[in-house]
C-alpha positions as CSV (number, residue, x, y, z in Angstrom):
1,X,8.4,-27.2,-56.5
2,X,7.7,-30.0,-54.5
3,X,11.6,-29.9,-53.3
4,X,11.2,-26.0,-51.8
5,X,8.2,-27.0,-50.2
6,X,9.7,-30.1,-48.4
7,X,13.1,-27.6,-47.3
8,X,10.5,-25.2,-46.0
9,X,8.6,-27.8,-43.9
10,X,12.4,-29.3,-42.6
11,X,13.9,-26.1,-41.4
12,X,13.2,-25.4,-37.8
13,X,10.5,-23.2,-36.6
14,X,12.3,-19.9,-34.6
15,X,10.6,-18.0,-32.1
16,X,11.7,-14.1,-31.5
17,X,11.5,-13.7,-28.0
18,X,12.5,-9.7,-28.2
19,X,9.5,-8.4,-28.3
20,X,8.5,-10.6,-25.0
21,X,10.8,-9.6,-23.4
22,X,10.1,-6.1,-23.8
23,X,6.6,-6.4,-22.7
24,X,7.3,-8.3,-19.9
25,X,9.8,-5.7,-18.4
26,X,7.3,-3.1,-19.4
27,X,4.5,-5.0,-17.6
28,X,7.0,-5.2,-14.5
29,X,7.9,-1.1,-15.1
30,X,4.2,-1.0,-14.5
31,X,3.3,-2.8,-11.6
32,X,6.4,-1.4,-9.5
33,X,5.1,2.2,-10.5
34,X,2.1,1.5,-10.0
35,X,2.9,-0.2,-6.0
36,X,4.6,2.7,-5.3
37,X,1.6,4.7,-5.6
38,X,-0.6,2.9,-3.1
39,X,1.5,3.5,0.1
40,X,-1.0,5.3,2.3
41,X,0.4,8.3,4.6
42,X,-1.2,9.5,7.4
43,X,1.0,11.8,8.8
44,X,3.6,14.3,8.0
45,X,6.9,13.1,7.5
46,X,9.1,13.2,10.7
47,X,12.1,10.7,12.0
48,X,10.5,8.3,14.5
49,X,12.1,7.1,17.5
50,X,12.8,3.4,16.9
51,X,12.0,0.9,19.5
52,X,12.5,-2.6,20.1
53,X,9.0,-3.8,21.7
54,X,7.0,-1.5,18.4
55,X,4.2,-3.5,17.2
56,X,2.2,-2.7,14.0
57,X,-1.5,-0.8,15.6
58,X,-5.1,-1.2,13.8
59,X,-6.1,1.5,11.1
60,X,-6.3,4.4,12.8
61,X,-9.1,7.6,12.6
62,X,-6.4,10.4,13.6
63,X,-3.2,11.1,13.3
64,X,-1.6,14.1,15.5
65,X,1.8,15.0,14.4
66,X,4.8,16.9,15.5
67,X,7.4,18.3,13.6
68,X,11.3,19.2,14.3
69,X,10.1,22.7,14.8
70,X,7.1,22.0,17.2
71,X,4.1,22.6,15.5
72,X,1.4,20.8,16.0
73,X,-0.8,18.9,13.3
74,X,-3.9,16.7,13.5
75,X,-4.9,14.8,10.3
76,X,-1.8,16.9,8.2
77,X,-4.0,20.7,9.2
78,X,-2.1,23.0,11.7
79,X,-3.2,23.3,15.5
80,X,-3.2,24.6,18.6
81,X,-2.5,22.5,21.2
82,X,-4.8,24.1,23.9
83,X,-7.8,23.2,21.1
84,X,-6.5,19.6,20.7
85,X,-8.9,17.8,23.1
86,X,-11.9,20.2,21.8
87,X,-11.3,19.2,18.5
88,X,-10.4,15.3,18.8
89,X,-13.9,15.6,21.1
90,X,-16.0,16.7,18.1
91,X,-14.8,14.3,15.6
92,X,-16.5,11.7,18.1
93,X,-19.9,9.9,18.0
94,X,-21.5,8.3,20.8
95,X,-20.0,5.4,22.3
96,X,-17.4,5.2,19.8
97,X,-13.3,5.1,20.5
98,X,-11.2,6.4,18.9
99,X,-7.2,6.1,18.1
100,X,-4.6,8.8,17.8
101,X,-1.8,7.9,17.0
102,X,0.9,10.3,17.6
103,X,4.1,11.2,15.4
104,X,6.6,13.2,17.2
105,X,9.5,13.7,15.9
106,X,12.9,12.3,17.2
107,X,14.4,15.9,18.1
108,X,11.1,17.4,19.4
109,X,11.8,17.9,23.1
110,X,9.9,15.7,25.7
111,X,8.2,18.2,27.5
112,X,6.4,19.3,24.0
113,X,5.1,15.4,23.4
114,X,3.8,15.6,27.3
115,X,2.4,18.5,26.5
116,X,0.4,16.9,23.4
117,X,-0.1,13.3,25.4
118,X,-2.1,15.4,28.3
119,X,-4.2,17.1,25.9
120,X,-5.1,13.7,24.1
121,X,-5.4,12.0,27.3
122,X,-8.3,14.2,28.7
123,X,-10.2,12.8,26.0
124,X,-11.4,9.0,27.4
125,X,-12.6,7.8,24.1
126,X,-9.7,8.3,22.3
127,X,-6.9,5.2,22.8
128,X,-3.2,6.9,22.2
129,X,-0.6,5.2,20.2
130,X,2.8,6.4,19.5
131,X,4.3,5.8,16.2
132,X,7.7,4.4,15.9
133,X,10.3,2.8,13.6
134,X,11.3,-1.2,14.2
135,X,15.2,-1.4,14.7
């Protein structure tokens, strides 16, 4: 008795490290799910013009953006652009500024983002940015 207890207590301790393993790449399944999810978009998806000089703006309050076929959104709902200022106007409150950043797509003509510019521009609370992609 005393001999199988003594060859018990000599032979070396083993750990399975299967089942870690598993965990951790479930853990790490989780957490790049999970990241993947917390990407905020503000606008609709369009190609940006890239630019060399683009630096990253503040959190912005409006997004107005332009697809390949024209049309006209402001905070992802469809609009006109004659009732662009009107409406950027009444999302306002005293004394307060506001940024609109603008996402035009790269194929949308330049006379359509003028267009959009002048109405935001006749608004003098609201600061205009234009998105684009770094190079």
């Amino acid at each position: 008795m005393r001999r199988q207890l003594s060859e018990e207590l000599e032979r070396p301790t083993e750990i399975n490290v299967v089942p870690l393993i598993d965990v951790l790449f479930a853990l790490l399944t989780f957490f790049i799910l999970s990241t993947l999810f917390l990407v905020r978009s503000e606008g609709l998806p369009v190609n940006l013009p890239k630019a060399t000089t683009a630096k990253p703006q503040a959190a912005s309050r409006s997004t107005v953006s332009i697809d390949k076929a024209g049309k006209v959104f402001l905070n992802k709902a469809p609009i006109q652009v004659d009732n662009l200022a009107n409406t950027i106007k009444t999302q306002l409150s005293p004394g307060q500024e506001l940024v609109v950043v603008l996402n035009a797509d790269g194929s949308v003509t330049h006379s359509h983002v003028i267009e959009v510019m002048d109405q935001l521009r006749q608004v003098p609370e609201a600061k205009l940015a234009i998105a684009t992609q770094r190079k």
